[in-house]
N, C-alpha and C positions, 0 to 999 in steps of 0.2 A: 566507571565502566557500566554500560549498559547494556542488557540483551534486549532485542528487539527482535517483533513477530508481525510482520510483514503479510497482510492477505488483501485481498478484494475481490468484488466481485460471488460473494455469498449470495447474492438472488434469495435472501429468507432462511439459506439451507445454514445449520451448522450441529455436526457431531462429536460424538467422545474422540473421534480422530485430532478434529481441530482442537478441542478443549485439551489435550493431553499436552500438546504444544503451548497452548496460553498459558497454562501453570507453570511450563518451566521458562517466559519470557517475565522481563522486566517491565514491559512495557508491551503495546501491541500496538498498531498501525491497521484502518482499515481504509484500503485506495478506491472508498466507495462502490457503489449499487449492493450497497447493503441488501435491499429488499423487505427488509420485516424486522425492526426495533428490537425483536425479542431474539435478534443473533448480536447486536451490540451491547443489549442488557444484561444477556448471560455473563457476555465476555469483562464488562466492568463491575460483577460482581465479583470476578476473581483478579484482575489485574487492571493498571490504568491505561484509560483507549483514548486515541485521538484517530479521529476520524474525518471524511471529506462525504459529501453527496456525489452519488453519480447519478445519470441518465435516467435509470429506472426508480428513482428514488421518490416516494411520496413527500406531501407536505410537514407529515412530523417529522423526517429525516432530514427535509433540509432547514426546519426548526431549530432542530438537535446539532446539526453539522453543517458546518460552513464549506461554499464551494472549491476554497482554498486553506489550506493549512501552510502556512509559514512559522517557522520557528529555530529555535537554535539547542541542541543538547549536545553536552559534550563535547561542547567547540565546534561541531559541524550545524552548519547550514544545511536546514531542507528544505524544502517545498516538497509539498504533496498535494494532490488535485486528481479528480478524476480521468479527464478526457486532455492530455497532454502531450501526445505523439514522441516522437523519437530523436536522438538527433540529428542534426541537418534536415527534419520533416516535426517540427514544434508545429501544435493546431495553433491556429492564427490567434487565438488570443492571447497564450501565451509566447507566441515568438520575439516580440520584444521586450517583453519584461525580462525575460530570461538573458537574454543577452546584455541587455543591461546592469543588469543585479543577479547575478547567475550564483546560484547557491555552489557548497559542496556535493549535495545530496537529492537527485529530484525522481519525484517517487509518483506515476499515476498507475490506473489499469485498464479498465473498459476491453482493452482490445482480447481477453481471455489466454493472450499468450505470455508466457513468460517469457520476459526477455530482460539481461545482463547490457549494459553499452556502458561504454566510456566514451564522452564527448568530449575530445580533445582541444576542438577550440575554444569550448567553455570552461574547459577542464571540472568537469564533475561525473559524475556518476550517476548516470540513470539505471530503476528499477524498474520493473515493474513484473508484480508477483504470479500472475496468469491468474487462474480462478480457484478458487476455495468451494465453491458449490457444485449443485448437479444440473443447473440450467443454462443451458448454450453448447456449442460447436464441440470445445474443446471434449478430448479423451482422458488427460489423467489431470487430475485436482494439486492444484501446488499450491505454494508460499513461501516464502523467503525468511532466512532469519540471520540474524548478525547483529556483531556489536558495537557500539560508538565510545569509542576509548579516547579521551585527551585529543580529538582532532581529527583521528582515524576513523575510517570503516575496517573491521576487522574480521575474519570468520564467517565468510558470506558464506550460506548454505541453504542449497535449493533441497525444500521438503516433498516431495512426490505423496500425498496424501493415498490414492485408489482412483483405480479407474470410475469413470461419472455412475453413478448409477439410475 
C-alpha cells in the first residue's frame, strides 16, 4: 500500500502547509507547472517525487520532467500529464491514446480547479488536484491524497490548504 500526495500547479510557491503533507505521504505526485525547481527539490529531499512539465515550465523543468508520466504502482495504471482535459472533453493529444490504452488512473491540472470524475466508458478515474500555490484564478489552494492498495484507489481526500494569498 501506498500513500500518495497529489498537487500541481505550485507556480514556484510551496510552504510548511504543503511540506506538513509531503512528510506524511509515501510518495508525492506533481501534475506540473511547477514553476521554480526549488519547490520539486525541497519536496525530493524528503520524499520520492514524480513529476510531469506544464505550460509555465522552463527549460530545466522540462529537462528534469517528462511531458508524460506513465507507469504502474500497485497494480494501477496511471498516466499523468499536464494539460489533459476531462472526460468526454480529452485535449486532442491525448484523446486517442487514452481510449486506446486507457489507464486505471489518469491524473493532469493546469486548469486550477479541482476536479473528482469517473469516466465510465473508459472506466478510470480522473484527478486532478486544483492548485497548490498562490498564482492564478483560483480562491482556496488544494491537493489530493490517497492510496493504491493491490489494484485499488482507496481513501481519496481533498486537502483545502488556505485561502490564495
Amino acid at each position: 500500500m501506498n500513500k500518495i500526495l497529489l498537487l500541481s500547479d505550485t507556480h514556484g510557491y510551496i510552504d510548511d502547509q504543503i511540506l506538513k503533507f509531503v512528510k506524511q505521504a509515501d510518495e508525492v505526485w506533481h501534475a506540473g507547472d511547477i514553476g521554480n525547481l526549488d519547490v520539486t527539490d525541497h519536496i525530493k529531499k524528503l520524499k520520492p517525487l514524480r513529476g510531469v512539465f506544464g505550460n509555465i515550465d522552463d527549460k530545466d523543468a522540462r529537462r528534469e520532467f517528462p511531458l508524460d508520466q506513465k507507469f504502474e504502482l500497485e497494480n494501477v495504471a496511471v498516466w499523468m500529464t499536464h494539460i489533459g482535459g476531462y472526460p468526454n472533453k480529452y485535449y486532442p493529444r491525448i484523446r486517442e491514446e487514452i481510449k486506446l490504452n486507457p489507464p486505471k488512473l489518469f491524473i493532469s491540472g493546469h486548469s486550477h480547479i479541482l476536479k473528482i470524475q469517473y469516466d465510465k466508458k473508459l472506466n478510470l478515474l480522473h484527478l486532478n488536484p486544483g492548485a497548490a500555490g498562490n498564482h492564478g484564478f483560483h480562491k482556496i489552494r488544494t491537493m489530493l491524497r490517497f492510496y493504491l492498495d493491490n489494484g485499488e484507489i482507496k481513501n481519496l481526500e481533498i486537502i483545502e490548504l488556505a485561502k490564495r494569498g
